[in-house]
DOMIVO-919056 format. One record per residue: residue in three letters; y, x negated, z of N, C-alpha, C, O, CB in turn. Coordinates in steps of 0.1 Angstrom, whole numbers, plus 5000, padded with zeros to 4 digits. Each point is the difference from the previous one (the first is absolute). Glycine has a CB too. Layout:
REM residues N
AlaYXZYXZYXZYXZYXZ
...
This chain:
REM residues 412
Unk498849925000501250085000501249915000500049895006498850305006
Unk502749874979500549855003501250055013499850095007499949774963
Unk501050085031500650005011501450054999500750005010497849824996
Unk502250234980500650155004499150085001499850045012502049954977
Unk497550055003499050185005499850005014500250095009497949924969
Unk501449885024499950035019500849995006500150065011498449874991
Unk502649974992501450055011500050164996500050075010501849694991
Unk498250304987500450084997499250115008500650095006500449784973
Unk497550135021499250075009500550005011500550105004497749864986
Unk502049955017500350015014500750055008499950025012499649874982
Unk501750154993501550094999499950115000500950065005500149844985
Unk497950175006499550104994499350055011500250115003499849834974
Unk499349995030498950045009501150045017500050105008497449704975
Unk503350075016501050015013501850145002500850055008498049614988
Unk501050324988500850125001499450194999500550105001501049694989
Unk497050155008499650164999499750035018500150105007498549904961
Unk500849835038499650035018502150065002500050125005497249595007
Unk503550274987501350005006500750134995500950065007499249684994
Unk499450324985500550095001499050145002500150124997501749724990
Unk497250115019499350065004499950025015499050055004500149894975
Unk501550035028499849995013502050075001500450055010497049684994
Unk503050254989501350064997500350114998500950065005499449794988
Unk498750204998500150164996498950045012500350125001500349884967
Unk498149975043500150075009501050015010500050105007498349884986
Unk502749915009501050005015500850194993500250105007500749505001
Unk499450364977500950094997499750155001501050084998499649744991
Unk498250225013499350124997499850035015500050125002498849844974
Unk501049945036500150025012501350105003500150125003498649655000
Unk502550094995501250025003500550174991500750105004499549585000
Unk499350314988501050104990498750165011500450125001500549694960
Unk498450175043498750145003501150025016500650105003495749804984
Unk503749975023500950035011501250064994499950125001499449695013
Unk501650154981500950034995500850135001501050035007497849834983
Unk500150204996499850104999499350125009500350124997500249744985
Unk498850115027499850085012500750025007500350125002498449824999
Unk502249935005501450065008500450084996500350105006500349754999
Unk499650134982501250104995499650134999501050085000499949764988
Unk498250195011499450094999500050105013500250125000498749724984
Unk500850075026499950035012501150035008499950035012498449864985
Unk503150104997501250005004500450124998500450095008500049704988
Unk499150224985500750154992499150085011500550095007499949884959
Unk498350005037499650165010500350005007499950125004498649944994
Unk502149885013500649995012501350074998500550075009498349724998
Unk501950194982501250075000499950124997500550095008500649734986
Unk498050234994499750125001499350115010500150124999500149764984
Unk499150045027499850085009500850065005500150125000498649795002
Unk502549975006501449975008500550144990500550095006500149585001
Unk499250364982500950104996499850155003500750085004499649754981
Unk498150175008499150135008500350035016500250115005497649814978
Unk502249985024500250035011501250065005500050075010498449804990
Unk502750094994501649984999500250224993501050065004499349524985
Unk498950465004499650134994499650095009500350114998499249784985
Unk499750065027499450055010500750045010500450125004498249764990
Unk501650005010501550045007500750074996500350095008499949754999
Unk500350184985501050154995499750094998500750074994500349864998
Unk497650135013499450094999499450074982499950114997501649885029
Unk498349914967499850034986498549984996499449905003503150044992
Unk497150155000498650054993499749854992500749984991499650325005
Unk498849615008500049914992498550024988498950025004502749815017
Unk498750174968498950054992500249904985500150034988499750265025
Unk500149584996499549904986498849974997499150005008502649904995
Unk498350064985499149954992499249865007500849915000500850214978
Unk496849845031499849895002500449965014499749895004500550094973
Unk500650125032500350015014499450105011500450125002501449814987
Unk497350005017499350075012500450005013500249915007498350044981
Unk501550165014500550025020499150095006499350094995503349915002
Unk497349965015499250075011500949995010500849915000496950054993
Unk502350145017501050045013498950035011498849975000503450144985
Unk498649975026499550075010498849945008499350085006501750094981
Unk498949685012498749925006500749885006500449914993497850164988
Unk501949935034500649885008499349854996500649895001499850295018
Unk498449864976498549884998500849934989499649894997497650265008
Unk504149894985500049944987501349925005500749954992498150244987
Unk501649795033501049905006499749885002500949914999499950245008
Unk497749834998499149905001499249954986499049935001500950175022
Unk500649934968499449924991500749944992501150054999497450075003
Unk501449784992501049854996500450034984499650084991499049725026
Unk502350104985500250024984498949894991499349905002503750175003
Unk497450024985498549924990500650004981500550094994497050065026
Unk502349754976500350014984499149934995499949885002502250154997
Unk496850094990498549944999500350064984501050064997497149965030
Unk500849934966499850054983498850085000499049965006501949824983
Unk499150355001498950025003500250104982501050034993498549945043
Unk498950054963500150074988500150184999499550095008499149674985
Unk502150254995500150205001499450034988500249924991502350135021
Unk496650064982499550054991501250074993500750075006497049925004
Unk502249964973501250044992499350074991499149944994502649885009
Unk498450324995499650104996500450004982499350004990500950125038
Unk500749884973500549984985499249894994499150034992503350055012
Unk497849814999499549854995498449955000499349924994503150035016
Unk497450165006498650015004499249875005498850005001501450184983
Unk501049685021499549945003500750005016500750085006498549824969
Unk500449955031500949995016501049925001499749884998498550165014
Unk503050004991501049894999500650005013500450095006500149944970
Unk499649825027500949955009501250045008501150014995498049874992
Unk500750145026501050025005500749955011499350055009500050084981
Unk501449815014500649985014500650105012501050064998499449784988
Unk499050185025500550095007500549935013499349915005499250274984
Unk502849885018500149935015500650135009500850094996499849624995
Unk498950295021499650135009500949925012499849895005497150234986
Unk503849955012500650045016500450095006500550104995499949765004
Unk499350105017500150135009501950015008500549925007496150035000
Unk503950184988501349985006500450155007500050114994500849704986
Unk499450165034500950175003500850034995500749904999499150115017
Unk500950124978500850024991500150125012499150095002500449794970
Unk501750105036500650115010498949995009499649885002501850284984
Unk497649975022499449955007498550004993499149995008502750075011
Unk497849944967498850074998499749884993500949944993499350335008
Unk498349695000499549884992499649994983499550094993499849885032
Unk501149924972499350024986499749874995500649895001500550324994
Unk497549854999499249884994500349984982499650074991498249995030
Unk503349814975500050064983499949874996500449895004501250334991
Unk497749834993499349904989501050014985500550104995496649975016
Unk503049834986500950034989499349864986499749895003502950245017
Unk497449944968498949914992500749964986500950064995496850085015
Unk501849754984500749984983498749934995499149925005504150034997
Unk497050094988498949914989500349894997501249965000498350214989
Unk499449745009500949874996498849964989499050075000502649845024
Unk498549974966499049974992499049895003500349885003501350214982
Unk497149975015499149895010500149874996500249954989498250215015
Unk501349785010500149824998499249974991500249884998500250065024
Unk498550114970499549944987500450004989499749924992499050115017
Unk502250074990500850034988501149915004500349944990499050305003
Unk501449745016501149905002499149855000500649914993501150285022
Unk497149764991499649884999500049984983500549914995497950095030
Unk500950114967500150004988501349994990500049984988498150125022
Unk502849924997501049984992500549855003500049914992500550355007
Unk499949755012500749895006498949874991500449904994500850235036
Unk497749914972498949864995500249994982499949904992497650165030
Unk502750074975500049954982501749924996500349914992497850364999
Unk502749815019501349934999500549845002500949944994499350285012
Unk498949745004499549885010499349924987500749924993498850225035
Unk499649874971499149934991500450004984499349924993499150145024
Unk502550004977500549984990501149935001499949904992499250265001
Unk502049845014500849895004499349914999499849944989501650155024
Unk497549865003499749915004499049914988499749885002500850255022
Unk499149944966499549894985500649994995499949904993498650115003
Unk502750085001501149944991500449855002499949904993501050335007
Unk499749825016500349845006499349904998500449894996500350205019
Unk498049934989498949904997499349944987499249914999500750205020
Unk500649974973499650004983501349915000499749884998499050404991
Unk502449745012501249914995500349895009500749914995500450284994
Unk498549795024500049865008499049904993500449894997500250245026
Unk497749934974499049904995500949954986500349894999497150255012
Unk503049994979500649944988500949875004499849894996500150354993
Unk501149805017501049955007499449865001500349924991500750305021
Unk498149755000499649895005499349944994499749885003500550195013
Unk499349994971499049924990500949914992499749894999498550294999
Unk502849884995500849964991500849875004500249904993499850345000
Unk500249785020500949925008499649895007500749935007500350254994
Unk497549814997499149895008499649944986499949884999499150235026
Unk500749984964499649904989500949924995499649884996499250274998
Unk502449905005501349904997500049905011500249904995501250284994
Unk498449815023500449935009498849884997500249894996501150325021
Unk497549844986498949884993499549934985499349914996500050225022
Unk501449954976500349994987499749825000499049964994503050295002
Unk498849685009500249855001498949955003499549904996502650115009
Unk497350105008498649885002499050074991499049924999501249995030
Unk499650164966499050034991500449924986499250004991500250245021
Unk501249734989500149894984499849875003499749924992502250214995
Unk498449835025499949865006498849985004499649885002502650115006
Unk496750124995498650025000499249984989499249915000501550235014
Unk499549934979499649964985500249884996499049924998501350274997
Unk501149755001500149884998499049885007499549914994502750205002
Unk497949915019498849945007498450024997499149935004502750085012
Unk498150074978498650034996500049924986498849954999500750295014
Unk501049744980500549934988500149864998499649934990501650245010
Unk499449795016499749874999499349885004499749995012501650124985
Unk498449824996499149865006500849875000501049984994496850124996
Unk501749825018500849875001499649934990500649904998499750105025
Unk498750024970499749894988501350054988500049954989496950035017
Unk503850114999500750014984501549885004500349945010499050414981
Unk501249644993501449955004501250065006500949925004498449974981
Unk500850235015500650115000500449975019499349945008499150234967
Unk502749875028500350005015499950135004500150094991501349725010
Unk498350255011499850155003501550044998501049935004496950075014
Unk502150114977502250054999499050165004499050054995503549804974
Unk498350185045500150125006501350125001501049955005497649895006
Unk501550254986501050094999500950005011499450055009499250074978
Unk502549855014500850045011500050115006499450094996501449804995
Unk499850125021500150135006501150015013500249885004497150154989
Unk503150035012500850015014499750085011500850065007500849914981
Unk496950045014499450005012499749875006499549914994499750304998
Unk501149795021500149925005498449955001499949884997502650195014
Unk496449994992499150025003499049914986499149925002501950335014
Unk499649784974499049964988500849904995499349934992499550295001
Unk502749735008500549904996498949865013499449914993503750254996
Unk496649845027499349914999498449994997499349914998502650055016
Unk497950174986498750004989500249914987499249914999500350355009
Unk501449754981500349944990499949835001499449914994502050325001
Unk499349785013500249865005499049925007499849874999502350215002
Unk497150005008498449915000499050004994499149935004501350085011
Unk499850094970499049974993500249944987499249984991500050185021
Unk502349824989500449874989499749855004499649914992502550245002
Unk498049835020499649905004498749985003499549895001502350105003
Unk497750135000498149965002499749954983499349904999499650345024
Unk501649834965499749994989499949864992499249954992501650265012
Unk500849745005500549824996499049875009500149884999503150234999
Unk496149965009499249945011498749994994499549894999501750195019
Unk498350034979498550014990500349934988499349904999500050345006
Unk501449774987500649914986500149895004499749934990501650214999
Unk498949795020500149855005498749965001499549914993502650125020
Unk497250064995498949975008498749974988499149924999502050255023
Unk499349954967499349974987499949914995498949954998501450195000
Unk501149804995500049944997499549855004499349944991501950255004
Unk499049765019499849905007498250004996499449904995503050125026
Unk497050094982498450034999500149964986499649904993499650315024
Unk501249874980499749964981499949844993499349954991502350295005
Unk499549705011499949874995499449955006499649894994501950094998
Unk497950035023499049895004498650045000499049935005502749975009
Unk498350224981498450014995499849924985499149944996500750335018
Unk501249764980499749944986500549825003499749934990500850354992
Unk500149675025499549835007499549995003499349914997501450025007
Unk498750165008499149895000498650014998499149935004502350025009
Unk498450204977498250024989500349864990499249934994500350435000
Unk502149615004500149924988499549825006499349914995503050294994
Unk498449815020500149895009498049985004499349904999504050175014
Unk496350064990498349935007499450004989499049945000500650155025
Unk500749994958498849974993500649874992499149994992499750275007
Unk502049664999499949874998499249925005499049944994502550105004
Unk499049955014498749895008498450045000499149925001502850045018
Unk497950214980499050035001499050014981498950044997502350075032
Unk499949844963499449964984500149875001499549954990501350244994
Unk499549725023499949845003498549985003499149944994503550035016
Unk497350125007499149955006498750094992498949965001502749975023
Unk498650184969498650044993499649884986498949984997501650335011
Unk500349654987500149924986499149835007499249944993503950214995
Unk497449795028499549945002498449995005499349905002503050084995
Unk497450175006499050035008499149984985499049935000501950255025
Unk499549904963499550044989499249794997498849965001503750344989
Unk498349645008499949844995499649945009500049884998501650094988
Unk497850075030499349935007498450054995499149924997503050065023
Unk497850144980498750044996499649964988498850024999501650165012
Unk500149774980499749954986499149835002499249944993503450214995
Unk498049835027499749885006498649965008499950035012502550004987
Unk496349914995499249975009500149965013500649895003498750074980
Unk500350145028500350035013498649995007499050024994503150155000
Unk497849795021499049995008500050124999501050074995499049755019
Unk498750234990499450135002500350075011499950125000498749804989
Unk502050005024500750065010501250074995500450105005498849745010
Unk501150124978502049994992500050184995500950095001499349574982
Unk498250345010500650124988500250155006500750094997497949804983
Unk500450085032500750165005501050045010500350125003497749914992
Unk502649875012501750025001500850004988501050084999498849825020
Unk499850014971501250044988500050134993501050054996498949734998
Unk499050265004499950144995500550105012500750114998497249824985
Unk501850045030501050125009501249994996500750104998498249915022
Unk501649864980501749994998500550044991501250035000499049825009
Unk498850174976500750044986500050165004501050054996498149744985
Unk499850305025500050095004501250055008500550114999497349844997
Unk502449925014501350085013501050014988500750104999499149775031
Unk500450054962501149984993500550114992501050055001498349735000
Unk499550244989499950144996500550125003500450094993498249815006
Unk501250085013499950195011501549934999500850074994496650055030
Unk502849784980501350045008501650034990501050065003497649765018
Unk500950074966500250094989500950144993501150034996497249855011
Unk500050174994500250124996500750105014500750104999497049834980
Unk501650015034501350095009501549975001500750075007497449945007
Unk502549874979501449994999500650134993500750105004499249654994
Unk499250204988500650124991499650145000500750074993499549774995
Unk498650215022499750135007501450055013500350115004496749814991
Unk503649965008500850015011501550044991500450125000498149695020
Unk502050114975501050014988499850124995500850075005499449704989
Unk498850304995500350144995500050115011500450114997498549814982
Unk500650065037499850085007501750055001500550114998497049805013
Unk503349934993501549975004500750134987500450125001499549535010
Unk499850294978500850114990499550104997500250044988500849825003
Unk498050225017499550104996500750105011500650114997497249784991
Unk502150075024500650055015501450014993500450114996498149745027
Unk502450044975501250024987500650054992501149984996498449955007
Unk499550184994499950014985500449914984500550034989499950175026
Unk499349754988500649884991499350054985500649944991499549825030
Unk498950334974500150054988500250114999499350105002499649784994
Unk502350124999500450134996499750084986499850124997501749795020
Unk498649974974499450034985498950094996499049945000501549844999
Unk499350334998499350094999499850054983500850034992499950015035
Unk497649964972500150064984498750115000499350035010501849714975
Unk498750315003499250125001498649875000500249894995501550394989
Unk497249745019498649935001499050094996500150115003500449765014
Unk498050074973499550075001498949965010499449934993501550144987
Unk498549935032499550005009498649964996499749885002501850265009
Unk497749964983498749954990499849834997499249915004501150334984
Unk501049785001500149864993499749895011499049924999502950174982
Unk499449925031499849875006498749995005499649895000502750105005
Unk496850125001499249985006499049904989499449915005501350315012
Unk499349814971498849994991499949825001499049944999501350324983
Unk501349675018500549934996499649935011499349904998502350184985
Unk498549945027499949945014498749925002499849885003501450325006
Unk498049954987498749975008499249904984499049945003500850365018
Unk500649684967499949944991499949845002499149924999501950294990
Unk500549765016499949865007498749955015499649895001503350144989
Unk496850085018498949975008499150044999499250005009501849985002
Unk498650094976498850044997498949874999498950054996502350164992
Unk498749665015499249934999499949965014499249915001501150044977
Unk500250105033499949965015499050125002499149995009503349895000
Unk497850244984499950115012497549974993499049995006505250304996
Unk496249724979498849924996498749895011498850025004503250004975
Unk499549845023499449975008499250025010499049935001502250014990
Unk499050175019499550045012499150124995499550065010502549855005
Unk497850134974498950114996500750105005499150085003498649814998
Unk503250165002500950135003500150134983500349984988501549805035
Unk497750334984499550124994501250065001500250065010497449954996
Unk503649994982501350085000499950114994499250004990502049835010
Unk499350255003500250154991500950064999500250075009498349984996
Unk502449964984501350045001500250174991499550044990501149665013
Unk500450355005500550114997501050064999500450085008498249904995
Unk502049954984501350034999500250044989499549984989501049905025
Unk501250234994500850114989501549954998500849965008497850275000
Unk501649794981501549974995501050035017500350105007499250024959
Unk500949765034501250025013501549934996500149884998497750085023
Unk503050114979501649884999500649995014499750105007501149994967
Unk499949835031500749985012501049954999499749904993498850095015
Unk502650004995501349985001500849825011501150005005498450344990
Unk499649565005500049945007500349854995500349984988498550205022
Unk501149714999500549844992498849964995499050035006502949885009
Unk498050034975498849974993499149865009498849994998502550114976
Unk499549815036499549935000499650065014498949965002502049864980
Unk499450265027499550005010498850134999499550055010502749835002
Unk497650164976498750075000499349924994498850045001501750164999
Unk499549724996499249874997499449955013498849975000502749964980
Unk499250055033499749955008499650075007499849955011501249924985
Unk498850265001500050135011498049964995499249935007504050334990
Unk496949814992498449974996498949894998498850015000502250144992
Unk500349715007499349915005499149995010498849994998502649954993
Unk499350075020500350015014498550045006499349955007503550114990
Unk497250074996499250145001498349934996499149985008503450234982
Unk497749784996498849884993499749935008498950035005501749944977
Unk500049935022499149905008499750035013499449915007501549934981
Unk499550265018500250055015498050044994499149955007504650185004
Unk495949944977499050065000498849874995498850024999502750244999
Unk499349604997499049944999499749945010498849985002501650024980
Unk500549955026499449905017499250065008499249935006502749974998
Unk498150294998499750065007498950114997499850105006502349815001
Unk497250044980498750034994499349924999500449894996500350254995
Unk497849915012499149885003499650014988500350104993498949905031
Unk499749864970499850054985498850085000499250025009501949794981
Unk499150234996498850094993500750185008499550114997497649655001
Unk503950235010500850125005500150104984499849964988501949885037
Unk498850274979500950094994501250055002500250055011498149984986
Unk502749964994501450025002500450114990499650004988500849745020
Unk500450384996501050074993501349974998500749925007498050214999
Unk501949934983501249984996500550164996499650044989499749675004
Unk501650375013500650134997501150014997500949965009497950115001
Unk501449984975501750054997500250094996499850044988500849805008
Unk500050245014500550184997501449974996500449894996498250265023
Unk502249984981501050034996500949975015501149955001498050214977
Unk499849905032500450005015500349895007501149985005497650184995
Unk500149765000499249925006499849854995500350004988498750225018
Unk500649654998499249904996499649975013500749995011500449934967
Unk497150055020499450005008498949864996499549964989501250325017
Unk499349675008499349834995498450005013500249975012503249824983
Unk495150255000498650025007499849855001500549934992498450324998
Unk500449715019498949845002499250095012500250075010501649634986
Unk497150254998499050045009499849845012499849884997498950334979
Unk501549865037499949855010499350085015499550115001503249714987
Unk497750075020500050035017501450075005501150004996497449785007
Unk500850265009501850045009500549905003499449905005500350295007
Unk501549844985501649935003499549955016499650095008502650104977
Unk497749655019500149925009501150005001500449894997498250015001
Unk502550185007500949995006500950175001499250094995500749614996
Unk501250355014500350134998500450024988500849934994499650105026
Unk499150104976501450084991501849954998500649994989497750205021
Unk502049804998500950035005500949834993500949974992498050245033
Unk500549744980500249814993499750024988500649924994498449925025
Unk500550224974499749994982501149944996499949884999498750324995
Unk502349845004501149994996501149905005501049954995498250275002
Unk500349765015501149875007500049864995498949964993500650145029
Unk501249834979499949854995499149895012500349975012502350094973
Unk496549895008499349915003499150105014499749945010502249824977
Unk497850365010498950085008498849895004499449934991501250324995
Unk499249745027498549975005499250115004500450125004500449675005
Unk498150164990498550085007499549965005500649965009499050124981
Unk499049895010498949985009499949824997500549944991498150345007
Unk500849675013500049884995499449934989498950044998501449985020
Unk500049914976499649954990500550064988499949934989498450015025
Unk502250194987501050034989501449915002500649955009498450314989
Unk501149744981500849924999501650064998501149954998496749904994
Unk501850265010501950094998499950074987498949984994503049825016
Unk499150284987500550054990501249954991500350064989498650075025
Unk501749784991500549944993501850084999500550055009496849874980
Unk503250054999501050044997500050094988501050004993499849815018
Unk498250264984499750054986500050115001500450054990498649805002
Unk500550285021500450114999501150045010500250125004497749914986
Unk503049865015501250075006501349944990501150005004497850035023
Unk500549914959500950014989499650144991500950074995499449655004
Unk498450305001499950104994500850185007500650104994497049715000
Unk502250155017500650155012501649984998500750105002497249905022
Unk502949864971501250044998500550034987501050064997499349845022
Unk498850054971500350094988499850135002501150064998498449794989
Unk499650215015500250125000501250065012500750104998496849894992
Unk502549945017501250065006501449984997500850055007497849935007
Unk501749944973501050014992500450064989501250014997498649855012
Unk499050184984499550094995500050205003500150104992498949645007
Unk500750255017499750165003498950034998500150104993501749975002
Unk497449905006498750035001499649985006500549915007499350104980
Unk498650065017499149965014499149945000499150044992501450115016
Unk499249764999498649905001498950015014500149985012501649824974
Unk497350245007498950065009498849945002499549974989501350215005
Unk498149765018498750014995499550075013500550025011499349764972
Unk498750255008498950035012498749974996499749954989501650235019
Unk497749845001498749945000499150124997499850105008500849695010
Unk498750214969499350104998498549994998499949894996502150164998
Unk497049995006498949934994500149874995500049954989499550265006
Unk500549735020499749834993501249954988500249914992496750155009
Unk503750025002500949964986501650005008500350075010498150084965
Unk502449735018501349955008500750094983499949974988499649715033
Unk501550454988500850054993501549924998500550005011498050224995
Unk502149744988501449994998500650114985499750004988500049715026
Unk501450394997500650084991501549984996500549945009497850205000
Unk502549874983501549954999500550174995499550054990500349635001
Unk500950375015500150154993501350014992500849985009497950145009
Unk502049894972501250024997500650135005501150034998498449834985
């Protein structure tokens, strides 16, 4: 929900409690009110009947009751009660107010009641409430308008300075430019996220160049020291000799290929490819597995592929590396004479090796340089390059363990 509607809800909800609690005080107040008054006009009217009496005059109104000649009606109080009368014409019962007192009039007593109609409190709750409640949404219909209009303009500034921030990355050249404003409130908002911005851009930058010194800086020394490892081995060696040199061409190797696993991780986290063209997905795969089709041979591995016309919208070289990646993940980790699938939907690309359970969790697949059980040797850096292409990409990367079979899914 964004945050006028709910201010705007809130307005809505707090003025319907307020004018709701408003229109009962008023229906209290207006029902007293109108009772007094009520209770006044019969009081005077009695005062008058009785005032008639005294002058000895036949009183024969309409709605005025008297009783005399009973001492007992001196003792009884005054009273002003509502009560209903059967209306013959209309044929229903309508409302009335009556108030009764006892007064000597010379020496002889009299009991009189004197009465008016009035229109019942439901028909008045009913009025007063449709009158009440049509105001009271008017009001409330033109305050929400009111407050909507007048908060959108007011945020107006940070919703464009929002966006802009969603917009931007520190890898561009571009400096963040934020919209002005004269709320006090979002001018130092503006101002600490121009400078958190100039802080990340620094910070990038500083990363950016000493990841690319020093992959540049260690694989020098480390094409020195493989080139001489290479021309020692060419070299008749004690037999103690050859199998430390071959670990070292090996460490050398790994360590290698983990510079430049570390380096594309650096500009991938980066985004550092932004270059994007239409692919046909098929193709690369065909092409891929073409160049290692004599490894996967080697190990007697049983491939089966099934694939449908796919295009993708992505950098050509990091789906190269995406399915590299993927490939050899399924040649180290199939035993030979195994069976391996290969699935390309429209949906889906899905990579089968038939193996053992994962010596290590779930949860690590994906981490860099994951351990397991002893004697496992890690996972390397090959599927948490793979998990950030897709995550630069938008797409999802999945596995699970099914029948003996190690699923990896990539879903677009």
């Amino acid at each position: 929900m964004r945050l006028v509607t709910k201010i705007s809800l809130y307005h809505f909800l707090l003025s319907a409690v307020v004018l709701g609690l408003a229109g009962i005080l008023l229906f209290i107040f207006l029902r007293n009110e109108i009772s007094r008054e009520i209770e006044e006009q019969l009081e005077l009217q009695l005062d008058m009947v009785a005032e008639e009496l005294g002058r000895g005059k036949q009183i024969d109104f309409p709605l005025v009751t008297i009783r005399k000649d009973n001492e007992k009606l001196m003792q009884m109080p005054k009273m002003f009660k509502d009560t209903l009368i059967y209306d013959h014409v209309q044929k229903v019962n309508e409302g009335y107010y009556y108030f009764e007192e006892s007064k000597r009039i010379g020496r002889m007593p009299y009991r009189i009641r004197v009465m008016t109609t009035y229109i019942g409190w439901e028909n008045y709750s009913k009025t007063i409430a449709i009158i009440f409640i049509s105001i009271a949404v008017t009001l409330v219909l033109i305050g929400i308008l009111f407050n909507y209009f007048i908060s959108r303009q007011i945020w107006r500034p940070f919703l464009i300075n929002l966006k802009r921030m969603k917009g931007y990355s520190v890898s561009s050249k571009e400096e963040l430019q934020l919209i002005r404003t004269n709320v006090t409130e979002f001018k130092e908002m503006n101002m600490v996220l121009t400078d958190l911005a100039a802080r990340g851009k620094r910070e990038y930058t500083a990363l950016k160049e000493f990841t690319e010194n020093a992959s540049h800086e260690i694989q020098t020394p480390l094409s020195i020291l493989k080139a001489r490892l290479e021309s020692m081995s060419q070299i008749a060696l004690d037999a103690n000799l050859v199998k430390p040199l071959n670990d070292a061409k090996l460490a050398v190797t790994r360590l290698s290929k983990v510079n430049k696993g570390l380096l594309l991780l650096a500009k991938l986290e980066n985004n550092s490819f932004a270059d994007k063209q239409s692919l046909q997905l098929d193709e690369l795969l065909k092409n891929s597995y073409e160049m290692m089709e004599d490894l996967f041979q080697h190990k007697n591995l049983s491939v089966k592929f099934q694939l449908k016309d796919k295009q993708v919208f992505a950098n050509l070289f990091l789906m190269e590396v995406l399915i590299t990646n993927l490939l050899s993940n399924l040649l180290s980790h199939t035993a030979s004479g195994a069976k391996i699938g290969i699935v390309l939907n429209d949906k889906e690309f899905t990579f089968l090796n038939e193996g053992a359970v994962l010596a290590f969790p779930e949860s690590k697949l994906f981490s860099r340089f994951g351990k397991g059980a002893p004697g496992y040797k890690g996972n390397g850096l090959g599927l948490s390059i793979v998990k950030q292409i897709c995550v630069l990409n938008d797409w999802q990367i999945g596995y699970t363990y099914q029948d003996g079979m190690h699923v990896f899914k990539v879903q677009f």
